[in-house]
ZALODO-573885 format. One line per 2 residues: number of its first residue (from 1); their letters; for each residue x, y, z of N, C-alpha, C, O. Coordinates in steps of 0.1 Angstrom, whole numbers. Layout:
BEGIN
NUM) a) X,Y,Z,X,Y,Z,X,Y,Z,X,Y,Z ~ ...
This chain:
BEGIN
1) xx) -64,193,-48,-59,180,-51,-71,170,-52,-80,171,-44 ~ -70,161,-63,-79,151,-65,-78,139,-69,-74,138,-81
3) xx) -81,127,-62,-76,116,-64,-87,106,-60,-96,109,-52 ~ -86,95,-63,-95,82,-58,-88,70,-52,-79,64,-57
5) xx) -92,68,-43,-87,56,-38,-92,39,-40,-104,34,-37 ~ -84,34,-44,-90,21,-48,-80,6,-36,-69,3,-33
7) xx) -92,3,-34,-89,-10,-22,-89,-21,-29,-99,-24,-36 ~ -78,-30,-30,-77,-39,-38,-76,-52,-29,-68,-52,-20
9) xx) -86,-65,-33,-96,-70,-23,-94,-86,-30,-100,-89,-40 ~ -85,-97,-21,-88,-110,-24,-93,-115,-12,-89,-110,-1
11) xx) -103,-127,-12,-108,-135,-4,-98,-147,-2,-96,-151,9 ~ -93,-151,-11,-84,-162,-8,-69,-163,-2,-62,-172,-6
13) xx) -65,-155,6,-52,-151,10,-46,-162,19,-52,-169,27 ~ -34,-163,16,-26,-173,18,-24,-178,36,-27,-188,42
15) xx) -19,-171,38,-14,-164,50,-21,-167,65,-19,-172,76 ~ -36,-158,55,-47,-158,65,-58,-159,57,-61,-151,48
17) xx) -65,-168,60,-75,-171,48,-87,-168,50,-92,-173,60 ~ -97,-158,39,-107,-152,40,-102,-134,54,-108,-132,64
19) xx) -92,-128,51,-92,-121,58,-96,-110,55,-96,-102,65 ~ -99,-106,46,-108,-95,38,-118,-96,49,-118,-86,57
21) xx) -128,-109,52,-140,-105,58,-137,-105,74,-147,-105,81 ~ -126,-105,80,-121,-112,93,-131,-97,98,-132,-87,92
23) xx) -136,-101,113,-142,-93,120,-131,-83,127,-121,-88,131 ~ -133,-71,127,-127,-59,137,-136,-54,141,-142,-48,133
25) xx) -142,-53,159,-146,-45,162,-165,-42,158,-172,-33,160 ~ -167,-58,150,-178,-58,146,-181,-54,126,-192,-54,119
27) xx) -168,-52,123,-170,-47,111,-163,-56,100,-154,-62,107 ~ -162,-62,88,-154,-70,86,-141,-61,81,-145,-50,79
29) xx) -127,-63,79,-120,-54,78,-115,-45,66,-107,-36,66 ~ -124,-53,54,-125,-45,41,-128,-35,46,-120,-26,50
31) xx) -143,-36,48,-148,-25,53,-147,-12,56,-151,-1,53 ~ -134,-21,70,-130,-6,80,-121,-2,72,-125,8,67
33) xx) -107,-6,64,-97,-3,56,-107,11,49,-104,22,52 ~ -121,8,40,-127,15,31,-124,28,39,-116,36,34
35) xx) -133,30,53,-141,34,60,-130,47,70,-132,57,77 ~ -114,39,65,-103,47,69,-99,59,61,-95,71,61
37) xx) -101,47,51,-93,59,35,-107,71,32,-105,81,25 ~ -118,68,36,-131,75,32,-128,94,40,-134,104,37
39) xx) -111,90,53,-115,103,62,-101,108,55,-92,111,63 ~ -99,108,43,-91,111,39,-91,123,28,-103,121,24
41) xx) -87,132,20,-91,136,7,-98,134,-2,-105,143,-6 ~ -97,118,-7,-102,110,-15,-110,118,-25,-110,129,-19
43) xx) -119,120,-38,-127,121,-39,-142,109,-41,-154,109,-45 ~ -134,99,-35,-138,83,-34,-136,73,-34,-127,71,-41
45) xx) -139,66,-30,-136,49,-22,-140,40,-29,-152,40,-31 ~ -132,31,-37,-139,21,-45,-128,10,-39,-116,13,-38
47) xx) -134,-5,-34,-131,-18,-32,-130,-21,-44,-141,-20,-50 ~ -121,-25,-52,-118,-35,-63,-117,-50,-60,-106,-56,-59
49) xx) -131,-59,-57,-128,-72,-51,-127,-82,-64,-127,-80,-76 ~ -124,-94,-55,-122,-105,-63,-135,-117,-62,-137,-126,-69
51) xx) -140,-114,-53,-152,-124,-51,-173,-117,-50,-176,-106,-47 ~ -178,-123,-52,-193,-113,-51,-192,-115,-33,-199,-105,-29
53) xx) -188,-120,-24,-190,-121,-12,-184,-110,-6,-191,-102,1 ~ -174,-108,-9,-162,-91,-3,-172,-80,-6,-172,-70,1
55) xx) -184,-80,-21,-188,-70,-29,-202,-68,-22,-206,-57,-19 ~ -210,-81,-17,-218,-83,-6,-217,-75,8,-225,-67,14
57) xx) -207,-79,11,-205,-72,23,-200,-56,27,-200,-50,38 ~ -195,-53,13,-193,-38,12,-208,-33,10,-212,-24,18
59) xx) -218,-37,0,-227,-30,2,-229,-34,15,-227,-23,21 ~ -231,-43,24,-244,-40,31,-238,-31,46,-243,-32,57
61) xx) -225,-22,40,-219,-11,50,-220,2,40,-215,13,42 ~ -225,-2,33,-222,10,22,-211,19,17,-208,31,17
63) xx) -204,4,12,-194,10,10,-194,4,-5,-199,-7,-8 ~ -188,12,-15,-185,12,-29,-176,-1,-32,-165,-2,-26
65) xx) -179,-6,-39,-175,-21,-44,-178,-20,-63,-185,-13,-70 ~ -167,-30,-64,-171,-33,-79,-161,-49,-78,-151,-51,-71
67) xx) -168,-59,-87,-162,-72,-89,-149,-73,-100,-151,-67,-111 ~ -138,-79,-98,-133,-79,-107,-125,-89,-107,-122,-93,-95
69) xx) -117,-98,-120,-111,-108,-125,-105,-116,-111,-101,-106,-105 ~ -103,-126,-104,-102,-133,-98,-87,-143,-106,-84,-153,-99
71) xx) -84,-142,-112,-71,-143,-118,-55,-131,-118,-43,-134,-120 ~ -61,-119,-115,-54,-109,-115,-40,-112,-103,-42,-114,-91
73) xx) -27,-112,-109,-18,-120,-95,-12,-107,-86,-7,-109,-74 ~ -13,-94,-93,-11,-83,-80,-22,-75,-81,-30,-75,-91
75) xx) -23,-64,-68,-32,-54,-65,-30,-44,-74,-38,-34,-76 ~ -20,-46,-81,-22,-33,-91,-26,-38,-102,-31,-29,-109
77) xx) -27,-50,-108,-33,-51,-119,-49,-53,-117,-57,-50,-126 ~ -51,-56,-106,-65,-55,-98,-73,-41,-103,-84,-40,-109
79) xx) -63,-30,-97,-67,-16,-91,-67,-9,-106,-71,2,-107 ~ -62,-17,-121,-60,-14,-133,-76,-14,-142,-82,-6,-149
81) xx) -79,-29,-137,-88,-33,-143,-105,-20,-133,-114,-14,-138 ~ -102,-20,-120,-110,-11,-118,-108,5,-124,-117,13,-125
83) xx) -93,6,-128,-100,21,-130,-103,22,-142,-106,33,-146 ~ -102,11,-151,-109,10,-167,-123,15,-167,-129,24,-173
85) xx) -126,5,-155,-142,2,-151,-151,16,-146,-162,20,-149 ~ -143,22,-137,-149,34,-130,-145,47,-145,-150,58,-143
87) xx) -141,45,-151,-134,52,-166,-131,61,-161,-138,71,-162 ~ -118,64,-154,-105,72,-145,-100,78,-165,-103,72,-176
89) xx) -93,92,-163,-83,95,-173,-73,93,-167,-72,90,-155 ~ -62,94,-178,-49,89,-177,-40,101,-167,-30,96,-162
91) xx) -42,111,-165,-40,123,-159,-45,119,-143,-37,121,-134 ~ -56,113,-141,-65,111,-125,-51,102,-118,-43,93,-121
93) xx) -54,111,-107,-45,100,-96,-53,88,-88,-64,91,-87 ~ -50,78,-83,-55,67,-80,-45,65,-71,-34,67,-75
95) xx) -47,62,-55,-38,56,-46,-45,40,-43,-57,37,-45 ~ -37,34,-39,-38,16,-38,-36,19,-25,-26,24,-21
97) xx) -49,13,-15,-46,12,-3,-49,-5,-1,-58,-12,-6 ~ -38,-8,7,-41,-25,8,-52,-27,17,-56,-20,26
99) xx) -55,-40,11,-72,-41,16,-69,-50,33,-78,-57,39 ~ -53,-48,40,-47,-53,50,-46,-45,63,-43,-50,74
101) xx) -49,-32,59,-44,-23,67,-56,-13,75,-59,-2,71 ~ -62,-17,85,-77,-21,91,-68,-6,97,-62,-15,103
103) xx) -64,3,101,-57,13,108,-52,23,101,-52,34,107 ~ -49,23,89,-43,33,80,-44,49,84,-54,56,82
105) xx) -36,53,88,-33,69,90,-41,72,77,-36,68,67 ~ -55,82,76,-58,95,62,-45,98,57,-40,94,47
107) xx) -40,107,69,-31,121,65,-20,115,56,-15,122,48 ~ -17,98,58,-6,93,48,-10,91,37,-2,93,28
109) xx) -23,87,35,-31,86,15,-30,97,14,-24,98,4 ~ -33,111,21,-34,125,14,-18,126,8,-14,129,-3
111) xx) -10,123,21,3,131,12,11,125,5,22,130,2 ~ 5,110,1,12,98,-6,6,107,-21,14,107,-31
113) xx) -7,114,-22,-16,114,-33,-8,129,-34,-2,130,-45 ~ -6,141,-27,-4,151,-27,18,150,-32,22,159,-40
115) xx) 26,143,-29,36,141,-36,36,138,-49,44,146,-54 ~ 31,129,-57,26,125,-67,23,143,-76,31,151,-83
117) xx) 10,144,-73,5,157,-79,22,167,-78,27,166,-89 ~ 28,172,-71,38,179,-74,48,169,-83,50,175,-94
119) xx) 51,161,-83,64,153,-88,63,146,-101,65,135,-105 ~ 59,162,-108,55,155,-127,62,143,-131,56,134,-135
121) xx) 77,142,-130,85,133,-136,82,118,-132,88,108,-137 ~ 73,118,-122,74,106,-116,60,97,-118,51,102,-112
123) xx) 58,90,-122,46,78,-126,43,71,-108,31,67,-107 ~ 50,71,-100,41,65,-90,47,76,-80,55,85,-84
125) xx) 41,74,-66,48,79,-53,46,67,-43,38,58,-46 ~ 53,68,-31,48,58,-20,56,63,-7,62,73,-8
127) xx) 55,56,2,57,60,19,69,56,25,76,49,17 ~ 72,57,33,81,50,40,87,59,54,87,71,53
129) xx) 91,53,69,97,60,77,110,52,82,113,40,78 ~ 115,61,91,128,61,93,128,47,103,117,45,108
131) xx) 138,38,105,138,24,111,154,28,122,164,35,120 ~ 149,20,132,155,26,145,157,15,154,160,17,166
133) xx) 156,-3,148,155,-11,157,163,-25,148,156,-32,140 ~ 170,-27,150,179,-35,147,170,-49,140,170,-56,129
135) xx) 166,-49,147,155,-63,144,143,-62,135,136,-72,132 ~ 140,-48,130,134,-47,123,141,-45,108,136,-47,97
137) xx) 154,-41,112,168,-39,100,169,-51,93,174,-52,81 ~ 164,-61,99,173,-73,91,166,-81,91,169,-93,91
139) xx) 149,-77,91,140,-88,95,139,-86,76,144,-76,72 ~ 133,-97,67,130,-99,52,117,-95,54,115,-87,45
141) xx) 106,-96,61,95,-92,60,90,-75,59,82,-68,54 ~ 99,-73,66,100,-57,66,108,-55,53,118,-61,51
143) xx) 99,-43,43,110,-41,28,115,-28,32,111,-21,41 ~ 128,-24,23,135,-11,26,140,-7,16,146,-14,7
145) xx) 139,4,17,138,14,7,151,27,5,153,35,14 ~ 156,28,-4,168,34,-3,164,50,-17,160,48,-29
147) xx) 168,62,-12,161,72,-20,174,80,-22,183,80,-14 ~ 173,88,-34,183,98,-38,182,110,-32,174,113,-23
149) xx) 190,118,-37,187,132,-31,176,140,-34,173,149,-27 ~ 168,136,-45,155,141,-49,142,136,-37,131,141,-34
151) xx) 147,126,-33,138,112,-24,131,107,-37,119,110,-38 ~ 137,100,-47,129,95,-54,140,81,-54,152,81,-53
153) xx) 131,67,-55,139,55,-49,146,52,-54,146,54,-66 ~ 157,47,-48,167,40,-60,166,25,-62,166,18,-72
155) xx) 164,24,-51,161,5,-48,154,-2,-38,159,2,-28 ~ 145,-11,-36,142,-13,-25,143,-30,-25,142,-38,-35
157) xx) 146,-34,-11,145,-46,-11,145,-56,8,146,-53,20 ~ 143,-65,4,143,-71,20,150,-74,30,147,-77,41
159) xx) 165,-73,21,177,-73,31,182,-63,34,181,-54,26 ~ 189,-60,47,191,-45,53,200,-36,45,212,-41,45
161) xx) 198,-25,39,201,-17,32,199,-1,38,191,2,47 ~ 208,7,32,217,1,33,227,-2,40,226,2,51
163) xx) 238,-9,40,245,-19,49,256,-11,54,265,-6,47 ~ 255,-10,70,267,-2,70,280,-10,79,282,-14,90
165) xx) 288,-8,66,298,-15,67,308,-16,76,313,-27,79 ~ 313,-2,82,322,0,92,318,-5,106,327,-8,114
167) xx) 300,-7,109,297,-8,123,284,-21,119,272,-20,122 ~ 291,-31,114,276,-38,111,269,-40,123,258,-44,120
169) xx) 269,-39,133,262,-42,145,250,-29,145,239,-30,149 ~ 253,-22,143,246,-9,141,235,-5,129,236,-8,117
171) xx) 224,3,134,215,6,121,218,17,117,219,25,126 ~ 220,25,101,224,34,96,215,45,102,203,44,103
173) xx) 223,57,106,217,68,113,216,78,103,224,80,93 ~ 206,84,105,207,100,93,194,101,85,188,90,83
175) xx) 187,115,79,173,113,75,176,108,60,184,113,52 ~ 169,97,56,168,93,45,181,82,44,189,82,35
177) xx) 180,73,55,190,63,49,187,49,53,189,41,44 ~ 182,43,67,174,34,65,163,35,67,160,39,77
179) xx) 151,31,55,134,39,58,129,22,58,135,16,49 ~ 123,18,62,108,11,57,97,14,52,88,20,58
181) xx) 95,9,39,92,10,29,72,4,35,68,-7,38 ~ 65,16,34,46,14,36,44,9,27,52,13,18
183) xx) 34,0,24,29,-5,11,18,0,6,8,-7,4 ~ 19,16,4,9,26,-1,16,31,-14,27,34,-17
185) xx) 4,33,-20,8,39,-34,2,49,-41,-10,51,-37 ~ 7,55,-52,-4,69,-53,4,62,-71,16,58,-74
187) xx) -6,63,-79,-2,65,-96,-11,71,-101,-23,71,-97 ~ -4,78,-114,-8,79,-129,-19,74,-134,-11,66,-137
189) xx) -27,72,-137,-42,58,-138,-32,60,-154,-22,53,-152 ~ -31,65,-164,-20,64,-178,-11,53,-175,-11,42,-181
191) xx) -1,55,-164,10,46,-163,1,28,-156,2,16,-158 ~ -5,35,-147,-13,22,-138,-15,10,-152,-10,-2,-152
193) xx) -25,18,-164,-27,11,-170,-21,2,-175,-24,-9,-177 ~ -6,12,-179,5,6,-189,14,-8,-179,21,-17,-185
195) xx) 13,-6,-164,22,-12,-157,19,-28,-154,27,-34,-146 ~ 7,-35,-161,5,-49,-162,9,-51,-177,10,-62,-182
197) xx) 11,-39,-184,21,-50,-199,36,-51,-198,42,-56,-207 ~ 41,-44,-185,55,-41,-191,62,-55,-188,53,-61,-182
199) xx) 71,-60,-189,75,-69,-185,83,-72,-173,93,-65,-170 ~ 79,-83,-168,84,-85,-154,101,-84,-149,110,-91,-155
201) xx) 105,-76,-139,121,-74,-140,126,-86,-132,120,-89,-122 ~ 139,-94,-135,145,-104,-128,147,-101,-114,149,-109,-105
203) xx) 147,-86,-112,150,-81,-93,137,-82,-91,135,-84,-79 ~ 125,-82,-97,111,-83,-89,108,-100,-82,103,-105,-72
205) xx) 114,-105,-96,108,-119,-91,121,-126,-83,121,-138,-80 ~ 132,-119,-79,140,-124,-65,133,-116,-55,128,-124,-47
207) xx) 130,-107,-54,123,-103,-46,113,-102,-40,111,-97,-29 ~ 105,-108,-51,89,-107,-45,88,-93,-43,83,-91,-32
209) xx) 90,-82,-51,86,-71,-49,85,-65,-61,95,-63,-66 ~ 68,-62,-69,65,-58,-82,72,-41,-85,76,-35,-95
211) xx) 71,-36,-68,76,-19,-73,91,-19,-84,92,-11,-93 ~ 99,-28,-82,108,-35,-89,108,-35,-106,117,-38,-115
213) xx) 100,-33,-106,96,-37,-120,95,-22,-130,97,-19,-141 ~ 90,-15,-118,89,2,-126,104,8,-126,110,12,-136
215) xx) 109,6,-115,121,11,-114,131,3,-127,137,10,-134 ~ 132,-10,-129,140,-18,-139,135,-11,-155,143,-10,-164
217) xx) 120,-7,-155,119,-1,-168,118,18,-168,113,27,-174 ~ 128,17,-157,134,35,-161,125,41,-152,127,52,-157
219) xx) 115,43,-144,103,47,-142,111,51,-128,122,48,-123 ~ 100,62,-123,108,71,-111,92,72,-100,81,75,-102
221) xx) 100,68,-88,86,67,-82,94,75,-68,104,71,-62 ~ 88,84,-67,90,96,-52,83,92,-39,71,90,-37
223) xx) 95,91,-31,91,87,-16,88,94,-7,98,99,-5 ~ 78,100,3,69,106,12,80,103,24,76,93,31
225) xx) 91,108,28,94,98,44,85,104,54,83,117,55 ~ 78,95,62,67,104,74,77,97,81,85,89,79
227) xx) 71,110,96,72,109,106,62,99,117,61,98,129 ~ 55,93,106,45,85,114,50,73,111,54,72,100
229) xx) 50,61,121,46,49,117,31,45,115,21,49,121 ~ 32,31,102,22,29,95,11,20,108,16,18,119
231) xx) 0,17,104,-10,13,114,-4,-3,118,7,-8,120 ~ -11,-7,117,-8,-23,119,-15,-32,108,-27,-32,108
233) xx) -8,-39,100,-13,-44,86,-12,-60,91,-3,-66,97 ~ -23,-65,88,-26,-78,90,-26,-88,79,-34,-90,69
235) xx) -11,-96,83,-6,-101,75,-13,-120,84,-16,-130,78 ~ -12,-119,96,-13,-133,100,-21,-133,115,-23,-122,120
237) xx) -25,-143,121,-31,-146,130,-31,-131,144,-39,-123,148 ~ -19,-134,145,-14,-121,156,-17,-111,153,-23,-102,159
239) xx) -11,-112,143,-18,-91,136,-31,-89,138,-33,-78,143 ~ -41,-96,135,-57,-95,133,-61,-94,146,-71,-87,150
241) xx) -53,-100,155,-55,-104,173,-51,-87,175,-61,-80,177 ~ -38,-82,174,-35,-68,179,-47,-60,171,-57,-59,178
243) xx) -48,-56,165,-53,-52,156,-66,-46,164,-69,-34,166 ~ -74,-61,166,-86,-57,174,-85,-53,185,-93,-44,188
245) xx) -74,-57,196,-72,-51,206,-69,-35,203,-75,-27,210 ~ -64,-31,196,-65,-17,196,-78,-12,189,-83,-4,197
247) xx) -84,-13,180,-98,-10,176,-102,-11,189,-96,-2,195 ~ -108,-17,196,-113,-21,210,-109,-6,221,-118,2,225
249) xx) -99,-5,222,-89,-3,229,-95,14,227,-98,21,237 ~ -97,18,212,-100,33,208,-114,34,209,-119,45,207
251) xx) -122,23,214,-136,28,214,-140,25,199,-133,23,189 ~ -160,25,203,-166,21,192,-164,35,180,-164,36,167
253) xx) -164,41,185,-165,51,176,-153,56,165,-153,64,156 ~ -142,48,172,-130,43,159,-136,38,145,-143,28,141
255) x) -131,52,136,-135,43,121,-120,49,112,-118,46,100
């Protein structure tokens, strides 16, 4: 199996601003994100940033960087314009690891990249595991993902899905029925290319969720359910706080 991973990289984030370079552990957390996916398969690590500062700071960990369009409004049209740039064929797999996720399990980019490779019919793959806590069921921030009998998705979205009607107090039990949806992805670099012209689907933009958009134009994307939960993705103050506490927590020699 062979694939490249591409870290798709803004400085200006809403949420948490400048957290691309936020410190973990002594490292900024581009970096470690790189430095996670590096113990993985991969045949290579490329940061797709948006600023020369994020591109700065990867070199001087040595880590592979390239600059790109600072207009770009998702990570995949980001991770598009890089693999023009690194000149990927349309056949090469490319996973998108968010440039948020300072913890990232390897073994999950291998088998996000290694589903993909078996599942010709399908233009993307991505992650998800089983959800077991009520409050994580009905939280909007947490997305969910609902799969066929093949596990390839049918829909995903922010409200608890799906809904089970006879016991709403209850979260649906059984493998493959309520998953939370990781925001890892394995594509096609052919389709990657094609997936900033297609046009935007009306369930993406209720949703705030671009995967939305493959699925609305017929597109089949196969789900990995692990048995792992994902690391800890640092979306806001707290996160970046836990975050370090556990880097800390594993010793320096955590990469």
């Amino acid at each position: 199996m062979a694939f490249v991973v591409l870290v798709p990289a803004r400085l200006a984030s809403t949420r948490l601003p400048r957290k691309a370079l936020a410190d973990i552990g002594g490292v900024p957390m581009i970096v470690r994100v790189a430095q996670r996916a590096a113990s993985s398969k991969a045949s290579r690590v490329v940061v797709a940033a948006d600023d020369d500062e994020i591109v700065a700071a990867c070199a001087a960990h040595g880590v592979a960087a390239l600059l790109t369009s600072p207009s770009h409004a998702t990570g995949s049209d980001r991770i598009a314009e890089a693999s023009d740039a690194l000149g990927l064929g349309d056949d090469e797999i490319v996973v998108n690891v968010q440039g948020d996720e300072p913890l990232i399990e390897p073994t999950l980019i291998d088998a996000c990249a290694a589903l993909l490779e078996r599942e010709s019919a399908c233009v993307m793959s991505t992650v998800a595991h089983a959800i077991d806590d009520r409050a994580d069921f009905e939280n909007a921030n947490i997305v969910k993902v609902v799969v066929d009998a093949r596990g390839h998705a049918l829909y995903f979205s922010r409200a608890p899905i799906p809904w089970p009607r006879d016991d709403p107090a209850s979260v649906p039990a059984g493998s493959g029925t309520a998953l939370r949806h990781v925001g890892l992805y394995a594509y096609r670099v052919g389709f990657l290319r094609r997936f900033p012209r297609l046009a935007h689907s009306p369930l993406e933009d209720i949703e705030r969720l671009e995967q939305l958009r493959v699925l609305w134009h017929g597109e089949r994307i196969a789900v990995h359910v692990s048995e792992l939960a994902p690391g800890v993705g640092v979306d806001t103050a707290e996160d970046l706080a836990r975050a370090r506490r556990l880097v800390g927590a594993a010793g320096a020699g955590f990469a």
